[in-house]
VMD Tcl script that builds the backbone (N, CA, C; Angstrom):
set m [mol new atoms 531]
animate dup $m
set s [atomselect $m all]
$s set {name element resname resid chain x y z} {
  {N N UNK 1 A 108.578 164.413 155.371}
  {CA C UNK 1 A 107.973 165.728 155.486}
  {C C UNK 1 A 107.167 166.057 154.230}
  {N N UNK 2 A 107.679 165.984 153.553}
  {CA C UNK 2 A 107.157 166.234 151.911}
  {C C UNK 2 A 105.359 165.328 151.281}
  {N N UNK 3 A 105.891 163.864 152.044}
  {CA C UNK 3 A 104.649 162.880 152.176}
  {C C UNK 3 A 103.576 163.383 153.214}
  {N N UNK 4 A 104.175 163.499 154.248}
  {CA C UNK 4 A 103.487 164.491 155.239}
  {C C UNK 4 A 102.210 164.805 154.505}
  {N N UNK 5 A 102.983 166.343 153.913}
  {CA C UNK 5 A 102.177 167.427 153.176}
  {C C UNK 5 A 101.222 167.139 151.748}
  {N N UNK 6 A 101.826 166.138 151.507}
  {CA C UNK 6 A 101.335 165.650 150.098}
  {C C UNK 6 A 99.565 164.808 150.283}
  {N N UNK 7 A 100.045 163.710 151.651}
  {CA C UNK 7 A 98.796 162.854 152.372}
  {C C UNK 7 A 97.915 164.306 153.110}
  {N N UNK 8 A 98.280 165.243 153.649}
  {CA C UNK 8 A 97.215 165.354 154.025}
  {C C UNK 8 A 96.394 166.667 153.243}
  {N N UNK 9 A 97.379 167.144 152.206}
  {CA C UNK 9 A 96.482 167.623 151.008}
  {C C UNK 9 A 95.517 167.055 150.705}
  {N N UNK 10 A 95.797 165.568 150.303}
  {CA C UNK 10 A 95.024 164.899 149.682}
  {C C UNK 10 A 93.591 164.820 150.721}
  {N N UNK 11 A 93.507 164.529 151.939}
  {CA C UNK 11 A 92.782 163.988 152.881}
  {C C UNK 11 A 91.821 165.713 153.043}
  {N N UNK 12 A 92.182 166.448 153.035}
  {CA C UNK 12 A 91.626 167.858 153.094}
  {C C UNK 12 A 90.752 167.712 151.919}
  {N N UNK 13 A 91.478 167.522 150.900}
  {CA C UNK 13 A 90.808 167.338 149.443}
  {C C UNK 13 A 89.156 167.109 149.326}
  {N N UNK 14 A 89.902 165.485 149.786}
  {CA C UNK 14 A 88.668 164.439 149.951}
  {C C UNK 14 A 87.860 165.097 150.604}
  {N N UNK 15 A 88.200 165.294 152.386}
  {CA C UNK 15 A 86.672 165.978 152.746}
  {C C UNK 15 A 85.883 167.157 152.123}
  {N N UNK 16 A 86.939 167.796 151.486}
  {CA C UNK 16 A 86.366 168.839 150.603}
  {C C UNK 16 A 85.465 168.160 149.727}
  {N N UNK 17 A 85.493 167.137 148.792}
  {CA C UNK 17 A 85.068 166.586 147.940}
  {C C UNK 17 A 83.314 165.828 148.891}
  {N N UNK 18 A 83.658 165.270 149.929}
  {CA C UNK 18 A 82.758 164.688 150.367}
  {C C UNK 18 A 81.666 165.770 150.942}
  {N N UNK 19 A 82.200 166.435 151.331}
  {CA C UNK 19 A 81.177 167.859 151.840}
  {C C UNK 19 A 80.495 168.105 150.656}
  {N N UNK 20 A 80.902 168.396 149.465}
  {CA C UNK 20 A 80.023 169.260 148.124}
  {C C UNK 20 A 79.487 168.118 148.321}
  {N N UNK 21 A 79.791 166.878 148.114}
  {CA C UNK 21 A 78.486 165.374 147.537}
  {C C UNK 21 A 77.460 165.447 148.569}
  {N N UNK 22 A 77.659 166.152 149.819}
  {CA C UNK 22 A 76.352 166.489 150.751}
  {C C UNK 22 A 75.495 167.446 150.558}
  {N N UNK 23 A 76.685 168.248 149.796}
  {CA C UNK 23 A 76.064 169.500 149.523}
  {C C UNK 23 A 74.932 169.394 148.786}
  {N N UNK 24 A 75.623 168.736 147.398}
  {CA C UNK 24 A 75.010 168.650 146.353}
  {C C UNK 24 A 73.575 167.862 146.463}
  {N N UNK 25 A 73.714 166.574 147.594}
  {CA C UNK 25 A 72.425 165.852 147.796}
  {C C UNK 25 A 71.543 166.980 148.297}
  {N N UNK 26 A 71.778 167.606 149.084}
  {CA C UNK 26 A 70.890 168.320 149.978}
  {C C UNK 26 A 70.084 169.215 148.694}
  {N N UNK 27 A 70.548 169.690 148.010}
  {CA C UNK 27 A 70.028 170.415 146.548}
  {C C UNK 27 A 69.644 169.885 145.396}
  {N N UNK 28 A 69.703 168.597 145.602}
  {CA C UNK 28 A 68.850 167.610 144.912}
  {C C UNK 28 A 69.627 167.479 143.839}
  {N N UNK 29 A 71.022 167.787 143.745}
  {CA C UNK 29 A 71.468 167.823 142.110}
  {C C UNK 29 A 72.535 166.666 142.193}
  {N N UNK 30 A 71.873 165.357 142.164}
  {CA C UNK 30 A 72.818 163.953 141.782}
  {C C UNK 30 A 73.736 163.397 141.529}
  {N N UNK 31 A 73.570 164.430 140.106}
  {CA C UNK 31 A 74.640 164.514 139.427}
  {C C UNK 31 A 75.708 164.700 139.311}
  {N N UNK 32 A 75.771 166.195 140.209}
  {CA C UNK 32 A 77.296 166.530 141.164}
  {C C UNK 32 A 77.198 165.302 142.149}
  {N N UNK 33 A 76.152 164.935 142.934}
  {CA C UNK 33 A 76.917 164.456 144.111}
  {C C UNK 33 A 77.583 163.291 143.762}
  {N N UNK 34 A 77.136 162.426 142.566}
  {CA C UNK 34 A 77.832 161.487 142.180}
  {C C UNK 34 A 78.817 161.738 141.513}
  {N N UNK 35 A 79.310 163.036 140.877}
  {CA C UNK 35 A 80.368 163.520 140.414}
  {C C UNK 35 A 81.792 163.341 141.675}
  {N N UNK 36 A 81.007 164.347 142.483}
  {CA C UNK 36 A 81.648 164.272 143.424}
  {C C UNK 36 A 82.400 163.113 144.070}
  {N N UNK 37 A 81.549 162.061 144.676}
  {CA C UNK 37 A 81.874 160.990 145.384}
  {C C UNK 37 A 82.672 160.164 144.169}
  {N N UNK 38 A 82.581 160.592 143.292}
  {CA C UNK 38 A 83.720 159.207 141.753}
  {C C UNK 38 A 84.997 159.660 142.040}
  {N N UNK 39 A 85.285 161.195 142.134}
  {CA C UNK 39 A 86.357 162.002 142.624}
  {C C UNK 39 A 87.060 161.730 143.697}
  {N N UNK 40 A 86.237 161.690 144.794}
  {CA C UNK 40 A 86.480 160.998 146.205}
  {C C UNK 40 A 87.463 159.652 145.976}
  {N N UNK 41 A 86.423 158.970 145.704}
  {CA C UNK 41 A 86.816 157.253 145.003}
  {C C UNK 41 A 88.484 157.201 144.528}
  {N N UNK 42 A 88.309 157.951 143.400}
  {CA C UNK 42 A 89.636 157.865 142.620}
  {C C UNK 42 A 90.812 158.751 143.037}
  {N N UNK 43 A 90.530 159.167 144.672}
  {CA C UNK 43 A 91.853 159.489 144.977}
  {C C UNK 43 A 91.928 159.078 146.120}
  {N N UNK 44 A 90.655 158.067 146.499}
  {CA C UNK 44 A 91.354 157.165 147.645}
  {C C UNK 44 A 91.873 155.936 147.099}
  {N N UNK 45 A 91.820 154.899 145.831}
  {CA C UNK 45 A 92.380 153.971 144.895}
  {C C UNK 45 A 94.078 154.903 144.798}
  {N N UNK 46 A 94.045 156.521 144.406}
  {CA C UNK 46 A 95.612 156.511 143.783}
  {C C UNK 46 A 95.024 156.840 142.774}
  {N N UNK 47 A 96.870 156.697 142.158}
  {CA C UNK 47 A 96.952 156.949 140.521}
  {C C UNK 47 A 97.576 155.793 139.707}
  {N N UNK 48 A 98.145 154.936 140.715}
  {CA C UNK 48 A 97.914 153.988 140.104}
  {C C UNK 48 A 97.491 152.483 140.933}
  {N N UNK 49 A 97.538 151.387 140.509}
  {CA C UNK 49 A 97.089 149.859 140.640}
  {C C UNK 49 A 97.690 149.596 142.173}
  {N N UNK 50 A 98.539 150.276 142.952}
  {CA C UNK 50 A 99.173 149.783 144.139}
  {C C UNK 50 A 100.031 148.922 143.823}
  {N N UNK 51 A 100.859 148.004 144.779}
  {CA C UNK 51 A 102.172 147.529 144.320}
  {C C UNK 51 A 101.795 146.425 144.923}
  {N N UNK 52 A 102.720 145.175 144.350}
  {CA C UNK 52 A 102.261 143.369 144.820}
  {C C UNK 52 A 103.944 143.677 145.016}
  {N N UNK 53 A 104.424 142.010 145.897}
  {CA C UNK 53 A 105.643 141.374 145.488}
  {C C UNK 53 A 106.181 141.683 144.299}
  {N N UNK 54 A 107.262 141.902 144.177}
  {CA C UNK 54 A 107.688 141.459 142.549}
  {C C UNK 54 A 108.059 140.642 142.348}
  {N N UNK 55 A 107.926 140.434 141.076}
  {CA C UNK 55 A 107.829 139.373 140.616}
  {C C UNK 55 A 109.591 139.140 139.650}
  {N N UNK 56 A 109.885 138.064 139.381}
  {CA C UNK 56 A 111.437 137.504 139.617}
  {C C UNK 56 A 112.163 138.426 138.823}
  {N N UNK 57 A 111.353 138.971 137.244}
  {CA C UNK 57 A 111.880 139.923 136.365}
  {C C UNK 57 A 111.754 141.340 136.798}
  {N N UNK 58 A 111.368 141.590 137.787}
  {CA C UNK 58 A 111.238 143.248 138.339}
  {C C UNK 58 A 113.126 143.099 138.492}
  {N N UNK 59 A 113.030 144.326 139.086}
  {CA C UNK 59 A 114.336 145.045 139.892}
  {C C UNK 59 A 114.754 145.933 140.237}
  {N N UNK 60 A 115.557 146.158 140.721}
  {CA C UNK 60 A 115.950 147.506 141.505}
  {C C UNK 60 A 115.638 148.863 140.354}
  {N N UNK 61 A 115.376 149.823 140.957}
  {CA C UNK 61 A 115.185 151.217 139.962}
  {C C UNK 61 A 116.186 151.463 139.381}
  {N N UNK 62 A 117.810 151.357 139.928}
  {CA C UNK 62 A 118.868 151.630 138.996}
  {C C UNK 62 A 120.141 150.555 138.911}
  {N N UNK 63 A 120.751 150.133 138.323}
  {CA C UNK 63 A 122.044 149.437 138.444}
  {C C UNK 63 A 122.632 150.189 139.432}
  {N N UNK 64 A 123.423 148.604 140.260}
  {CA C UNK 64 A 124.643 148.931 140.816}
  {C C UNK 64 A 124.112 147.941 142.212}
  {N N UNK 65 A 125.270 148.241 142.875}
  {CA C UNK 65 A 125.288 147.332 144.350}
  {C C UNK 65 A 124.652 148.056 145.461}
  {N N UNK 66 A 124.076 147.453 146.353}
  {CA C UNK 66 A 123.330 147.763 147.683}
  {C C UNK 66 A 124.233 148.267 148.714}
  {N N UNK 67 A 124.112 149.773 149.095}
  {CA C UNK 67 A 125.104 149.914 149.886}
  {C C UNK 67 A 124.819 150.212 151.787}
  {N N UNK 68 A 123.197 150.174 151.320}
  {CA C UNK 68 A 122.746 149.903 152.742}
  {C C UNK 68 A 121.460 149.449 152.665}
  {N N UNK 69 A 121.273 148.139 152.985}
  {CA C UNK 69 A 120.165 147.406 152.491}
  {C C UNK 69 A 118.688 148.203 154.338}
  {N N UNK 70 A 117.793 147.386 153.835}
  {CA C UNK 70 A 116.371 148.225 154.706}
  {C C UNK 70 A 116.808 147.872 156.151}
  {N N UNK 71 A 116.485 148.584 157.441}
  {CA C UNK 71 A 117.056 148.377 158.821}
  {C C UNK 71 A 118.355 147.733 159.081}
  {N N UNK 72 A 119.139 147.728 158.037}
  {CA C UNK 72 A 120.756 148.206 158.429}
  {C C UNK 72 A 120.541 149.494 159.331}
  {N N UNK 73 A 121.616 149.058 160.619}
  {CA C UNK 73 A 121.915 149.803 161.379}
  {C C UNK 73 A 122.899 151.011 160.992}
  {N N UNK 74 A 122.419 152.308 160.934}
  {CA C UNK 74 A 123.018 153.576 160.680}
  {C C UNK 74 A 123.443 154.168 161.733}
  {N N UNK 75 A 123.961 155.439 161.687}
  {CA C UNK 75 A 124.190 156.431 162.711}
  {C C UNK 75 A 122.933 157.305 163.200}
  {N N UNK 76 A 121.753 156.708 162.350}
  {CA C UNK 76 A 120.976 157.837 162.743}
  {C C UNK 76 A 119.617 156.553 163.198}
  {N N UNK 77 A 119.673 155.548 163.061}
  {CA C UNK 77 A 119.054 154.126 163.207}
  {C C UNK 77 A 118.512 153.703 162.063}
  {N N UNK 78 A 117.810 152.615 162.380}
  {CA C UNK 78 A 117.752 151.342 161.245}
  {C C UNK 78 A 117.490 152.585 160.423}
  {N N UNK 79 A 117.861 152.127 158.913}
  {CA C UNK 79 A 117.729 152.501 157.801}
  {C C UNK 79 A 116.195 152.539 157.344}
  {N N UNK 80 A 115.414 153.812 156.695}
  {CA C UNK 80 A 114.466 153.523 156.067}
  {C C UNK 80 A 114.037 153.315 154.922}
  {N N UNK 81 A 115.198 152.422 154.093}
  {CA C UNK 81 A 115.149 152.546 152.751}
  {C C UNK 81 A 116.231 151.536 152.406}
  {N N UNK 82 A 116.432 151.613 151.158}
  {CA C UNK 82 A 117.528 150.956 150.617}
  {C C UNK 82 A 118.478 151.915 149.767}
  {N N UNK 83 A 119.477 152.140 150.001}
  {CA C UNK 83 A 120.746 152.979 149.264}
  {C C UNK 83 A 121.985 152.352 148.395}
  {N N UNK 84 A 121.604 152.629 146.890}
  {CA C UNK 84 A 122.240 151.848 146.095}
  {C C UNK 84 A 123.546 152.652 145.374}
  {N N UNK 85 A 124.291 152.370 145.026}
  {CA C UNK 85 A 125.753 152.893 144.494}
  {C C UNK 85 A 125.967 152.101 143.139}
  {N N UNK 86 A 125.184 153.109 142.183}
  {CA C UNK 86 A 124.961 153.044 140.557}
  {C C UNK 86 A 126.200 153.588 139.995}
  {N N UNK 87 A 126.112 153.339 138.836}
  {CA C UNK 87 A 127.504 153.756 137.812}
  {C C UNK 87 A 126.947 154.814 137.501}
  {N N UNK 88 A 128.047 155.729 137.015}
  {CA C UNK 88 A 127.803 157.424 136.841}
  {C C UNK 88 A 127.038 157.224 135.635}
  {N N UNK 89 A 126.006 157.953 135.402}
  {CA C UNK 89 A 124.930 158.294 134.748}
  {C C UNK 89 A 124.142 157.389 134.465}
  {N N UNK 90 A 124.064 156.321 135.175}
  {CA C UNK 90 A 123.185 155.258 135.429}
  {C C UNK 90 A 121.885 155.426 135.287}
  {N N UNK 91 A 120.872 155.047 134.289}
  {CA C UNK 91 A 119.668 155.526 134.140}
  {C C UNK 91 A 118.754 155.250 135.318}
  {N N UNK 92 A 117.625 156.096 135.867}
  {CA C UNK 92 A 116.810 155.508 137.010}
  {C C UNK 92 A 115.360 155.240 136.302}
  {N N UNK 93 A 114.660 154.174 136.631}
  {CA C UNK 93 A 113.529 153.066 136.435}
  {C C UNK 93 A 112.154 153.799 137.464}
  {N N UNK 94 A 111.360 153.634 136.553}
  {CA C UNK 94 A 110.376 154.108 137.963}
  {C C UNK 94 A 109.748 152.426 138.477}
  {N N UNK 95 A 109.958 152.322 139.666}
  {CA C UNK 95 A 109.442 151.374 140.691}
  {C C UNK 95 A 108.514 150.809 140.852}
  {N N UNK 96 A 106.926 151.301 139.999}
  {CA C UNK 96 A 105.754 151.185 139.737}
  {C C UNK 96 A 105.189 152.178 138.899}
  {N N UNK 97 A 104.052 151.640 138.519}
  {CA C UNK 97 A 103.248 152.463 137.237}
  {C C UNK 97 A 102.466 153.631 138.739}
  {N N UNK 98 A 102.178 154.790 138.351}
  {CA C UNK 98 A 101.895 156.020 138.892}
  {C C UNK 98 A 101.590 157.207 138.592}
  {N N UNK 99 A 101.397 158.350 139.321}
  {CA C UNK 99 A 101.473 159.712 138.688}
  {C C UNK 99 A 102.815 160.133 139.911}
  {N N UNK 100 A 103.036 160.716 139.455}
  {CA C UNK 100 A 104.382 161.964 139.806}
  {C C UNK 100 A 103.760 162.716 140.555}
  {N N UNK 101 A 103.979 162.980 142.033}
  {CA C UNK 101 A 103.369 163.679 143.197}
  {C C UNK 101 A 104.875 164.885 143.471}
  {N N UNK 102 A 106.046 164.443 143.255}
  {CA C UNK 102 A 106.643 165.780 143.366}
  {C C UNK 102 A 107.939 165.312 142.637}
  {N N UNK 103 A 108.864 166.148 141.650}
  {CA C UNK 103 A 109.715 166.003 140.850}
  {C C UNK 103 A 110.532 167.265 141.167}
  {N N UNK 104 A 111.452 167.246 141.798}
  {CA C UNK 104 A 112.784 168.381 141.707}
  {C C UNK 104 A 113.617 168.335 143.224}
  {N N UNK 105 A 114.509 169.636 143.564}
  {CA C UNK 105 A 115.188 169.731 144.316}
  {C C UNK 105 A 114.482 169.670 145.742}
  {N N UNK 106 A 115.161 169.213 146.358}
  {CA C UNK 106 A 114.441 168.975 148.204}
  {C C UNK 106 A 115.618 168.952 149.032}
  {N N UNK 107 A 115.604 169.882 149.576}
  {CA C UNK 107 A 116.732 169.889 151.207}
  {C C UNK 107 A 118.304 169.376 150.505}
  {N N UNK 108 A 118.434 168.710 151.210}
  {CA C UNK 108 A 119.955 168.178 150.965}
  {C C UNK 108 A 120.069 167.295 150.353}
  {N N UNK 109 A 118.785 166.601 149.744}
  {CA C UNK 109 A 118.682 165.180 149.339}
  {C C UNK 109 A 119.102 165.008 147.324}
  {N N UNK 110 A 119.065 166.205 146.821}
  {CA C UNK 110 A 119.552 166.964 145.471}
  {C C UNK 110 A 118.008 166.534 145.025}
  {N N UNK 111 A 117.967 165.815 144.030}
  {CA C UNK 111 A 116.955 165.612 142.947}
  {C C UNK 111 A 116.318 164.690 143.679}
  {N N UNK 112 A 115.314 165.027 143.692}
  {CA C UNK 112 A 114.246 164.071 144.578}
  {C C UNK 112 A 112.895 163.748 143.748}
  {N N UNK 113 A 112.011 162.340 143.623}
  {CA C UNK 113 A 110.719 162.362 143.054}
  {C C UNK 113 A 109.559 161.590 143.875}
  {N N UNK 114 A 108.616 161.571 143.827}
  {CA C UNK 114 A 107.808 161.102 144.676}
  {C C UNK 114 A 106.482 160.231 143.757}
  {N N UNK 115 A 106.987 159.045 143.557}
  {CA C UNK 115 A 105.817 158.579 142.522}
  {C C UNK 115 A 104.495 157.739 143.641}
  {N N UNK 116 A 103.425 158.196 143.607}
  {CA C UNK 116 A 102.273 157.809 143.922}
  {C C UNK 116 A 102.079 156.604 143.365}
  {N N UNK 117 A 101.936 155.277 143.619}
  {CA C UNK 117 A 101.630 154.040 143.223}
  {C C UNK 117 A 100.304 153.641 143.425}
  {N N UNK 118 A 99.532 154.737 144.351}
  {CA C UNK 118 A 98.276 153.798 144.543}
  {C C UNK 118 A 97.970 153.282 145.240}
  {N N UNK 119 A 96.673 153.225 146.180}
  {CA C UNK 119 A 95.714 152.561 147.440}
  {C C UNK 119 A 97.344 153.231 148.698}
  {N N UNK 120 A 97.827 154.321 148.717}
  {CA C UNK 120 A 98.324 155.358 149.633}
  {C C UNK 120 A 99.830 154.449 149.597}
  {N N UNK 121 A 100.246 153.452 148.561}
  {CA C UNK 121 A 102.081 153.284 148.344}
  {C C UNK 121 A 102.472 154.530 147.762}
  {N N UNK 122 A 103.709 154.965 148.131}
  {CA C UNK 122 A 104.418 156.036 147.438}
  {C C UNK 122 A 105.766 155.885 147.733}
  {N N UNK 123 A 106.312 155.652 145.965}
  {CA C UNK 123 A 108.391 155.227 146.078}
  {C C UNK 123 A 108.785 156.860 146.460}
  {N N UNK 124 A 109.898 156.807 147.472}
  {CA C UNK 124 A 110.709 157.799 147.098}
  {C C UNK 124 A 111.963 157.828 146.286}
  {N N UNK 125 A 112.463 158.032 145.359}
  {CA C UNK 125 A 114.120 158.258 145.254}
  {C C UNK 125 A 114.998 159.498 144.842}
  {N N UNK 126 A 115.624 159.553 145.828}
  {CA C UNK 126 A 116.367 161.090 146.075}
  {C C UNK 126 A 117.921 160.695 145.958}
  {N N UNK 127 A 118.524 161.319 145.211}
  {CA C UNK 127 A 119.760 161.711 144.752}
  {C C UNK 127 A 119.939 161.691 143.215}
  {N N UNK 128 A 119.062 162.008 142.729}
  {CA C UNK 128 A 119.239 161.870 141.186}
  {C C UNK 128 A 119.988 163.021 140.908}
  {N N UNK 129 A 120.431 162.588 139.224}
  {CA C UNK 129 A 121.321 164.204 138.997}
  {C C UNK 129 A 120.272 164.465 137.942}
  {N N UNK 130 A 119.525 163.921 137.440}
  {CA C UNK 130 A 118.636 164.793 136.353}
  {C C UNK 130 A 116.981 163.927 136.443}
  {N N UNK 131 A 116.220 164.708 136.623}
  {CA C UNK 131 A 114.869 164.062 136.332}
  {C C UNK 131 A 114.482 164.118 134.838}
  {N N UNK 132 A 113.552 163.184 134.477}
  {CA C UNK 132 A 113.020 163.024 133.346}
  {C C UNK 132 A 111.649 163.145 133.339}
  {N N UNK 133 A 110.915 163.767 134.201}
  {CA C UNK 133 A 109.623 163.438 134.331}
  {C C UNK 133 A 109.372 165.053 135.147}
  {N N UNK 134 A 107.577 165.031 135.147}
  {CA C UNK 134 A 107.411 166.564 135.915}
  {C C UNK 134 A 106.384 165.701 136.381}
  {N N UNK 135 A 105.920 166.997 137.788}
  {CA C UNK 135 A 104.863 166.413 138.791}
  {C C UNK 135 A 103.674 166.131 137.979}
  {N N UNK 136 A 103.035 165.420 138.465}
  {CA C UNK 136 A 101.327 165.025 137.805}
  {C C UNK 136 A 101.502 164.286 136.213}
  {N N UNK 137 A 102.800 164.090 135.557}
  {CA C UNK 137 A 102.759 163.492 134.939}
  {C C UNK 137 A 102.745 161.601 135.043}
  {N N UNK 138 A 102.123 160.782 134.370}
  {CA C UNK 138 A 101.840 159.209 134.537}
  {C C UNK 138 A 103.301 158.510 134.098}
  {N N UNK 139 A 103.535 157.237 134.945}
  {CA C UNK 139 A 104.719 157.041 134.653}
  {C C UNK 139 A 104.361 155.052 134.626}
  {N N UNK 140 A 104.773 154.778 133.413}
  {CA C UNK 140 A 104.842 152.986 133.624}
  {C C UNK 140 A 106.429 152.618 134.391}
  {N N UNK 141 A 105.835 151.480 135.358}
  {CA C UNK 141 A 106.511 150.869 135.903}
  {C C UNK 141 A 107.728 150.284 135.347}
  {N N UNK 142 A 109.218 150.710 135.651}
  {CA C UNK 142 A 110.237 150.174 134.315}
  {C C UNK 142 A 110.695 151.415 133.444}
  {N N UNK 143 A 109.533 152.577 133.265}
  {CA C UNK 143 A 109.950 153.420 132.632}
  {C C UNK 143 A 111.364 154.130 133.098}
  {N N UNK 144 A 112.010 155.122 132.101}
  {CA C UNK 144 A 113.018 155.798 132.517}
  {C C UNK 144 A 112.822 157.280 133.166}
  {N N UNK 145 A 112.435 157.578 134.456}
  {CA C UNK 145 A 112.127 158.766 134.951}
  {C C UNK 145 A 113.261 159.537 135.439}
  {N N UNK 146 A 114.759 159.349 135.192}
  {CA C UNK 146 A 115.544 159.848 135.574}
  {C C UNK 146 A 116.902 159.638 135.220}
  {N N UNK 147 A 118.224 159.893 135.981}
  {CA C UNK 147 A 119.356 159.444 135.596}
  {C C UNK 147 A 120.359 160.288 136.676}
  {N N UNK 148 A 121.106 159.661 136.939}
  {CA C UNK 148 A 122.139 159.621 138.400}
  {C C UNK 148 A 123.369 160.745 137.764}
  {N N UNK 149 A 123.868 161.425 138.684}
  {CA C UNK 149 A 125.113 162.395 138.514}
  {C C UNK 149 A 126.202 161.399 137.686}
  {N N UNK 150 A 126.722 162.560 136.932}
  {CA C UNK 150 A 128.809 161.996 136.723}
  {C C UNK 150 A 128.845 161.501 137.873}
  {N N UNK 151 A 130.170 160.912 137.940}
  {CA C UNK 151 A 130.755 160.466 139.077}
  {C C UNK 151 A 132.273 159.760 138.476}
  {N N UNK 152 A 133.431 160.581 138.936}
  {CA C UNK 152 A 134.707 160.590 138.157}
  {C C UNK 152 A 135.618 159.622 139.387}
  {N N UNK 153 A 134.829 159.060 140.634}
  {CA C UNK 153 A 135.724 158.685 141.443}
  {C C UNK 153 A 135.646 159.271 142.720}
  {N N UNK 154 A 136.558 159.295 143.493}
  {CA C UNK 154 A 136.624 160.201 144.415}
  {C C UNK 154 A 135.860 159.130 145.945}
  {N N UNK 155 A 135.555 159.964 146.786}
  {CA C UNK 155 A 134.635 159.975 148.615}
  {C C UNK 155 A 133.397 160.418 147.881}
  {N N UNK 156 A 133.474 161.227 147.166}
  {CA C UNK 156 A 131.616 161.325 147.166}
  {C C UNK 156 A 131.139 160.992 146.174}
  {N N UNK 157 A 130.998 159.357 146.111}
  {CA C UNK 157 A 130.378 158.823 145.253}
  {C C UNK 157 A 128.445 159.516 145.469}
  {N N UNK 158 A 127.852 159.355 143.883}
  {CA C UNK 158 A 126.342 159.311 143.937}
  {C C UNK 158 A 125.610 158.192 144.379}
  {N N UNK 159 A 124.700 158.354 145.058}
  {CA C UNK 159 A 123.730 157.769 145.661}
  {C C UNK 159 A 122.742 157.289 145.586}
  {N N UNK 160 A 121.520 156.240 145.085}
  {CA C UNK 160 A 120.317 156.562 145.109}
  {C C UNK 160 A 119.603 156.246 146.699}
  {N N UNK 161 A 118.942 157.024 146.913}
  {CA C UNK 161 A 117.945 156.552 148.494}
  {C C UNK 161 A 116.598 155.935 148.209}
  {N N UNK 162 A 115.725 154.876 148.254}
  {CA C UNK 162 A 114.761 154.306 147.917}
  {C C UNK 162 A 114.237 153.971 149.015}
  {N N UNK 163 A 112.997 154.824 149.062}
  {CA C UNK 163 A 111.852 154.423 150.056}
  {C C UNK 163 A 110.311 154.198 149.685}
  {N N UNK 164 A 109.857 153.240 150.657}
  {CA C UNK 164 A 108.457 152.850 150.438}
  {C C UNK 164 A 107.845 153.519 151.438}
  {N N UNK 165 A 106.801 154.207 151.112}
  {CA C UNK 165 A 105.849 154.707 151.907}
  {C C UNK 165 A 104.462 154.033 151.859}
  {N N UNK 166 A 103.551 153.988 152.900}
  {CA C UNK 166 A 102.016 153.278 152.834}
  {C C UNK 166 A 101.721 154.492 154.044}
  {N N UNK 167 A 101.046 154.917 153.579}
  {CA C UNK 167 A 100.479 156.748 153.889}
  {C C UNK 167 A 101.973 157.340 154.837}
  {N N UNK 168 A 101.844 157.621 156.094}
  {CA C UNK 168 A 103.314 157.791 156.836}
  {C C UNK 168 A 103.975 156.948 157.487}
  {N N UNK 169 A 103.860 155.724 157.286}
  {CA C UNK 169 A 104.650 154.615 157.513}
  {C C UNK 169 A 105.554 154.041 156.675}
  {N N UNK 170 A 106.907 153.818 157.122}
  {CA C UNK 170 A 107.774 153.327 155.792}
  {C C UNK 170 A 107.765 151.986 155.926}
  {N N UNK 171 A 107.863 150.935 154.513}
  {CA C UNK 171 A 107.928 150.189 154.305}
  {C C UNK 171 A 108.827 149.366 153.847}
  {N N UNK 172 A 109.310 148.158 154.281}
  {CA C UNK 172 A 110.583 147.355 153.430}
  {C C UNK 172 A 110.267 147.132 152.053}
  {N N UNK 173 A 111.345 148.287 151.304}
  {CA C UNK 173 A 110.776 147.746 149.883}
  {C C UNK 173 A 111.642 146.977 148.966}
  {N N UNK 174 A 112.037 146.267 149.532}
  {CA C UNK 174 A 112.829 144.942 148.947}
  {C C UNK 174 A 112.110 144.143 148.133}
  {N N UNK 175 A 110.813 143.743 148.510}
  {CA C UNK 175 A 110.281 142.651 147.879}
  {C C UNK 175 A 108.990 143.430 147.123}
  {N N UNK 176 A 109.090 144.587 147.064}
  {CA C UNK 176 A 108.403 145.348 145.743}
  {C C UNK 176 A 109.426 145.544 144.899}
  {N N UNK 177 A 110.419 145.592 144.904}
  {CA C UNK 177 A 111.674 145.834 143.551}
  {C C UNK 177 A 112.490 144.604 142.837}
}
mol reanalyze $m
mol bondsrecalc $m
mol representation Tube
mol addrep $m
């Protein structure tokens, strides 16, 4: 839902952006229109490089074991993500180099962030207990953008949820991490 709103901001944007570069031709002023259309450009590329395979030294965004790997069968069906079970205050990794499209609380999911990777990839991971990062800020791949709840024991262990997005389609992101 959140990607939803985020893609088609962006896509409103753009035509916004592409309309003035008509505009601007039609008024003979270039300058904008090529202003314009660079604008266009650089937010259909992203914010950052897009994501390859990883490569053998990548890895998961946080320590700990896989507790429901991608289309594992759920109660609600295949899984769209991967859900990992980190040690309490387990630092979280950002997944790719990016800008920060949304950083804080969302629905039931607690701490949620949304890093933009570029050419329309976007990681999700939701259950953090503290972010380290704010929206629109740039983040290297590896960096520390976060960090997972206490966790003293107990049934409700913390969570991380990790999803790949490529505009509203989710993606297996196993072999990006």
């Amino acid at each position: 839902d959140a990607i939803a709103r985020i893609e088609a901001t962006e896509e409103q944007a753009e035509k916004n952006l592409e309309q003035a570069a008509r505009a601007a031709e039609r008024a003979h002023d270039m300058q904008a229109a090529t202003a314009a259309r660079q604008k266009v450009h650089e937010m259909e590329t992203g914010a950052g490089p897009g994501i390859t395979p990883a490569t053998a030294s990548a890895g998961a965004p946080v320590a700990g074991s896989v507790l429901t790997a991608w289309g594992k069968s759920t109660e609600s069906g295949p899984a769209t993500g991967v859900t990992y079970a980190p040690p309490s205050r387990a630092t979280v990794r950002a997944p790719c180099t990016g800008r920060v499209d949304f950083a804080g609380a969302f629905r039931t999911y607690g701490q949620m962030m949304i890093i933009d990777c570029g050419k329309h990839y976007r990681f999700v991971l939701a259950g953090l207990g503290e972010i380290a990062v704010a929206a629109g800020q740039q983040v290297s791949h590896g960096a520390a953008v976060g960090q997972m709840p206490q966790w003293g024991g107990g049934d409700s262990r913390p969570t991380l949820f990790v999803q790949l997005r490529h505009g509203g389609a989710t993606v297996n992101p196993a072999p990006y991490l």
